[in-house]
C-alpha positions in Angstrom: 69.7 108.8 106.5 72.4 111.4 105.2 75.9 111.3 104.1 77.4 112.3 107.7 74.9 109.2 109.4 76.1 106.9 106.8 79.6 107.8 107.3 79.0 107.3 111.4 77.5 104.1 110.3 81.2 102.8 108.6 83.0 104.1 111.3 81.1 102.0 113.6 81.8 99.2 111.3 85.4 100.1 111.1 85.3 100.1 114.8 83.8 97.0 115.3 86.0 95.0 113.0 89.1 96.1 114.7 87.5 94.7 118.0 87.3 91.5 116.2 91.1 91.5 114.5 91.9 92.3 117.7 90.4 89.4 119.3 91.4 86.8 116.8 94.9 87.9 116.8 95.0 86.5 120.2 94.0 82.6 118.9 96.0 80.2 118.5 96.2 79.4 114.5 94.3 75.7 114.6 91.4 77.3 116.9 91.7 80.3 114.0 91.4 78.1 111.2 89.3 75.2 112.5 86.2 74.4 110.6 83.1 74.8 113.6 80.9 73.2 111.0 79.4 76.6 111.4 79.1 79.8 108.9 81.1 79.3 105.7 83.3 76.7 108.1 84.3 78.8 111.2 86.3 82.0 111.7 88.5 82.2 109.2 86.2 81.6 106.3 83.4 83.5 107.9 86.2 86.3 108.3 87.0 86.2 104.8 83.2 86.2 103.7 82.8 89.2 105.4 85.9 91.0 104.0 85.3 89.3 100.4 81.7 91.2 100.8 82.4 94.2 101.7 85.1 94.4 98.5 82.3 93.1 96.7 79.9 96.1 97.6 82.7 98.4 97.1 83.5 97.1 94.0 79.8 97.6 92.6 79.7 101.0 93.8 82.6 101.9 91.9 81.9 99.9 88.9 84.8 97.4 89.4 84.6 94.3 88.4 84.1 92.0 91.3 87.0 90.4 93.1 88.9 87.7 91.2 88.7 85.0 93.9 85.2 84.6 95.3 84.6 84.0 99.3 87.8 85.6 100.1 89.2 82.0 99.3 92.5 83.6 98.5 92.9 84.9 102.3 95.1 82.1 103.6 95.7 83.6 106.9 94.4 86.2 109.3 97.3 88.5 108.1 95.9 88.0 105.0 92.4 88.9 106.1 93.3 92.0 107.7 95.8 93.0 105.0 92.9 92.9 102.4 90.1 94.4 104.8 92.5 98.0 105.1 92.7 97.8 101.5 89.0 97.9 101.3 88.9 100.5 104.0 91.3 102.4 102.6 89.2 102.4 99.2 85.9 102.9 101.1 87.2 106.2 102.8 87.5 108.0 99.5 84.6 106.7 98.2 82.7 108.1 101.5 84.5 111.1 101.2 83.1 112.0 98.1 79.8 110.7 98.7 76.8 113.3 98.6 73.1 113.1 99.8 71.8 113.1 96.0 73.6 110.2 95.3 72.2 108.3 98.1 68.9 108.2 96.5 70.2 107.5 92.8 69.6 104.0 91.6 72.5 100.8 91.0 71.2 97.8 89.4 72.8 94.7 90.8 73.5 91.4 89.0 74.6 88.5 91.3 76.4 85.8 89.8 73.3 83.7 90.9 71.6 85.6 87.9 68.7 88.2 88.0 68.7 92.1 87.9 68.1 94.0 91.3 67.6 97.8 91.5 68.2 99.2 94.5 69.1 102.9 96.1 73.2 103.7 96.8 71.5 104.2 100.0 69.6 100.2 100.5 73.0 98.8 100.1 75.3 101.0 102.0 73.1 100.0 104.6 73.0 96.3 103.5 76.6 95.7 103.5 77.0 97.1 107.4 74.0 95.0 108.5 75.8 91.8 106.4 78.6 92.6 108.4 77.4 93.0 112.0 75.4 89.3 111.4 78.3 87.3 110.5 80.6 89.6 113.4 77.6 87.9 115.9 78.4 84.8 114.0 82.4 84.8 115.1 81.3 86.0 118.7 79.5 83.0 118.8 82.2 80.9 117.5 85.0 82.6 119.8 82.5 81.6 122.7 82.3 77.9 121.4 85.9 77.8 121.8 86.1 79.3 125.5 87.0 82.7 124.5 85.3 85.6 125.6 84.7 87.9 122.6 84.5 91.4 122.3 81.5 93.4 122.4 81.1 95.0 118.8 77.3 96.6 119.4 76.7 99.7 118.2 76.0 101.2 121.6 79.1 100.4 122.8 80.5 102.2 119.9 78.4 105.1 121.0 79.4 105.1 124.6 82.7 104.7 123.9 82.9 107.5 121.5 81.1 109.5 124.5 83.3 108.5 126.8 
């Protein structure tokens, strides 16, 4: 994979969030918030793992600390939510903007907060952080189906055809 696929890849994900905001926006706060027993609660915290994640990731990448609040437990509302993801994709841009294919290959080591020492390539968690995403996506599809609403589709190919289109 090279800087212009990986850069297809986070407009896919940019894409596919949208979809999602878009969707939620539509519920009614207390189906919003309401724990499903489900993924880190139910949409809302599932939301916030995702955008807590991806600032994570970010974060690492640009040698950041990580976020002060873990879990996006500081995102109170979808507002909140979506106010913090453009940050991150606002961050994200530049930082795949200046991306190159050399750097791709080069090495981070990652410390979880769990403890240990991972190495892994720019590259293995660029990908990581779009496939982390697109599970816990299916996960509020799921969710927004439990509660009798039909959810978007947020499938790669669909990105792809609609692009085409």
């Amino acid at each position: 994979m090279n800087v212009a696929e990986v850069r297809e890849l986070y407009d896919f994900n940019a894409w596919a969030h949208r979809r999602i905001f878009a969707a939620l926006a539509r519920l009614p706060a207390d189906e919003y918030l309401r724990d499903l027993k489900s993924s880190h609660g139910g949409i809302h915290g599932t939301l916030c793992h995702i955008v807590w994640a991806e600032q994570l990731w970010l974060n690492r990448w640009l040698g950041k600390p990580n976020p002060p609040v873990a879990q996006g437990k500081d995102l109170a509302s979808l507002a909140a939510a979506r106010a913090r993801w453009e940050e991150v994709e606002g961050e994200r841009a530049g930082f795949l903007r200046g991306l190159t294919d050399p750097k791709l290959a080069d090495t981070i080591t990652i410390k979880p907060t769990t403890g240990g020492s991972y190495g892994h390539t720019y590259l293995q968690t660029i990908q990581h952080v779009v496939d982390h995403s697109s599970y816990h996506r299916g996960q509020i599809i799921t969710m927004l189906r439990q509660l009798g609403v039909q959810p978007p589709s947020t499938g790669l190919i669909f990105f792809y055809r609609e692009r085409s289109a």
